[in-house]
C-alpha positions as CSV (number, residue, x, y, z in Angstrom):
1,X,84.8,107.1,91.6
2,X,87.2,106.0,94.2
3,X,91.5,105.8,93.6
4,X,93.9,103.8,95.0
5,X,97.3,104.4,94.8
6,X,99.6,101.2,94.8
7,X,102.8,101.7,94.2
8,X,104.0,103.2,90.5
9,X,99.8,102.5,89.9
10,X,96.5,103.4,90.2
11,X,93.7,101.0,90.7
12,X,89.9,103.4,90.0
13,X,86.4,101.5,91.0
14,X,83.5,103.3,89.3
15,X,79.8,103.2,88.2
16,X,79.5,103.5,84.5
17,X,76.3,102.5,83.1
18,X,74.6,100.0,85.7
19,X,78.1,98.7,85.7
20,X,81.3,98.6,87.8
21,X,84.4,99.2,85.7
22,X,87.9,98.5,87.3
23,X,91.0,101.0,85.7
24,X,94.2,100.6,85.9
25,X,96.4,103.4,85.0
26,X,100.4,104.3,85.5
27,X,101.0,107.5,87.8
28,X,101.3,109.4,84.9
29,X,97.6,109.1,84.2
30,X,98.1,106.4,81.2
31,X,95.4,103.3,81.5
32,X,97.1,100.0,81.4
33,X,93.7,98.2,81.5
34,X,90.3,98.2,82.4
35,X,87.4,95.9,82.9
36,X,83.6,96.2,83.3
37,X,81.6,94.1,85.3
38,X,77.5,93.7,85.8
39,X,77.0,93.9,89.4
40,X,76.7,90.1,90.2
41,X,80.7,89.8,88.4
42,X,81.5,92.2,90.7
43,X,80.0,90.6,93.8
44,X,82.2,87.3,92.5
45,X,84.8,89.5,92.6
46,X,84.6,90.5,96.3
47,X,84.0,87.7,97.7
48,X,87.1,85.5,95.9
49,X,89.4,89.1,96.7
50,X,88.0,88.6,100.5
51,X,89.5,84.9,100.1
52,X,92.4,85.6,98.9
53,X,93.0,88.0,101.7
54,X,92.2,85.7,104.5
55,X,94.7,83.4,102.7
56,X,97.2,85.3,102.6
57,X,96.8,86.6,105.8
58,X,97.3,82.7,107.5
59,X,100.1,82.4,105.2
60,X,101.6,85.2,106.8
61,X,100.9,84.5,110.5
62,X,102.3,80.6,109.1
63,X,105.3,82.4,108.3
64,X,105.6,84.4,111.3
65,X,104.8,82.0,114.0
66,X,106.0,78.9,112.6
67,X,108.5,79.8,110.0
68,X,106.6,78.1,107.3
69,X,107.6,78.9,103.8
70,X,105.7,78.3,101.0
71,X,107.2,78.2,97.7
72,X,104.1,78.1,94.9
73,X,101.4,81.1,94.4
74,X,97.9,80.2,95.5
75,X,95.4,80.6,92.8
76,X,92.3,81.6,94.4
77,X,90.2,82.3,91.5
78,X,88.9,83.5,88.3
79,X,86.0,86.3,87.4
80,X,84.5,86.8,83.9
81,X,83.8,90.4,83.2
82,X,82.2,91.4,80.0
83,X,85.4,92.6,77.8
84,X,87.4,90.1,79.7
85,X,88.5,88.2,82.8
86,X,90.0,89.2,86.3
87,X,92.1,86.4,88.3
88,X,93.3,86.4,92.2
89,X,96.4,84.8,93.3
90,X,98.1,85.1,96.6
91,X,102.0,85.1,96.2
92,X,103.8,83.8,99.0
93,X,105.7,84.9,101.3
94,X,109.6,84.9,102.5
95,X,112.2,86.5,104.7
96,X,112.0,89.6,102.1
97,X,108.3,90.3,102.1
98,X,104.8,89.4,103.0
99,X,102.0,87.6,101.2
100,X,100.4,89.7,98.7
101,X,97.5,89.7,96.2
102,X,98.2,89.5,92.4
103,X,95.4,90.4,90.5
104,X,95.4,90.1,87.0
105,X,93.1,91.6,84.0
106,X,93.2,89.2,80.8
107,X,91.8,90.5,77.7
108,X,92.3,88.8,74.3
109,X,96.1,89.5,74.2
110,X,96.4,92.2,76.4
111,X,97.3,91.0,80.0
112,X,98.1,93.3,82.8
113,X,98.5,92.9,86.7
114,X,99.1,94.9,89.9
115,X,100.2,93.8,93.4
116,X,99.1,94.7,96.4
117,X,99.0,93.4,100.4
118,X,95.9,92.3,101.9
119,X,94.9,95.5,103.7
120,X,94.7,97.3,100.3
121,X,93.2,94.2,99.1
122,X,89.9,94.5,101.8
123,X,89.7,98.7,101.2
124,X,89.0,97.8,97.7
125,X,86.9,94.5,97.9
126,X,85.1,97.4,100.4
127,X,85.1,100.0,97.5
128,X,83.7,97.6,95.0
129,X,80.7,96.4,97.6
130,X,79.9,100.5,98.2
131,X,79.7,100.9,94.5
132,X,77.3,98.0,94.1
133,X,75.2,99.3,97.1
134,X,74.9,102.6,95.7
135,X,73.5,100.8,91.8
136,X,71.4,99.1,93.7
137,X,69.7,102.0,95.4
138,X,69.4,103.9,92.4
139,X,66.8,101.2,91.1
């Protein structure tokens, strides 16, 4: 199981099952959410988390270089997972921050988020890609 700390959150990748399952938890140890994908969901997942990350990283050199501001969130995508779905959005950015990831977990009436730049962004697309590696070498 790998842990990510992000802010008043914790984001767990871990093999349960022949599956990946994604937690999300408050500090205090209290899951928020969690979602369990087969290991082609997960694979979706990567790749439309790897991106959003190379979008938000032109928006911020945009930004940077040129001063461009955008205004609207990107919506890069949407994953099904078995108990749910997981969506990608890059919010933009302005003079008080940078472009960040948004990813959100849906279930039926249960929605929860967390936010995160795009360096935290690739250690986890990473983490998720290691955990589907090591299912695959167990069979």
């Amino acid at each position: 199981m790998y842990t990510m700390k992000i802010k008043e959150k914790e984001l767990s990748v871990k093999c349960s099952g022949g599956n990946i399952v994604l937690e999300l938890r408050e500090e205090s140890g209290e899951e928020i959410s969690s979602m369990t994908l087969d290991k082609e969901s997960a694979a979706l997942f990567s790749v439309l988390l790897n991106e959003g990350i190379v979008t938000a990283e032109k928006i911020n050199k945009d930004f940077k270089k040129d001063g461009v501001i955008l205004k609207k969130i990107q919506d890069v995508g949407t994953c099904f997972a078995s108990d749910g779905r997981l969506s990608i959005a890059v919010l933009p950015a302005d003079e008080k921050r940078t472009a960040s990831m948004i990813i959100g977990m849906h279930k039926e009436d249960e929605h929860a988020s967390i936010v995160m730049k795009p360096k935290k962004a690739a250690y986890l697309s990473l983490l998720i890609v290691e955990v589907i590696k090591s299912l695959i070498n167990k069979n």
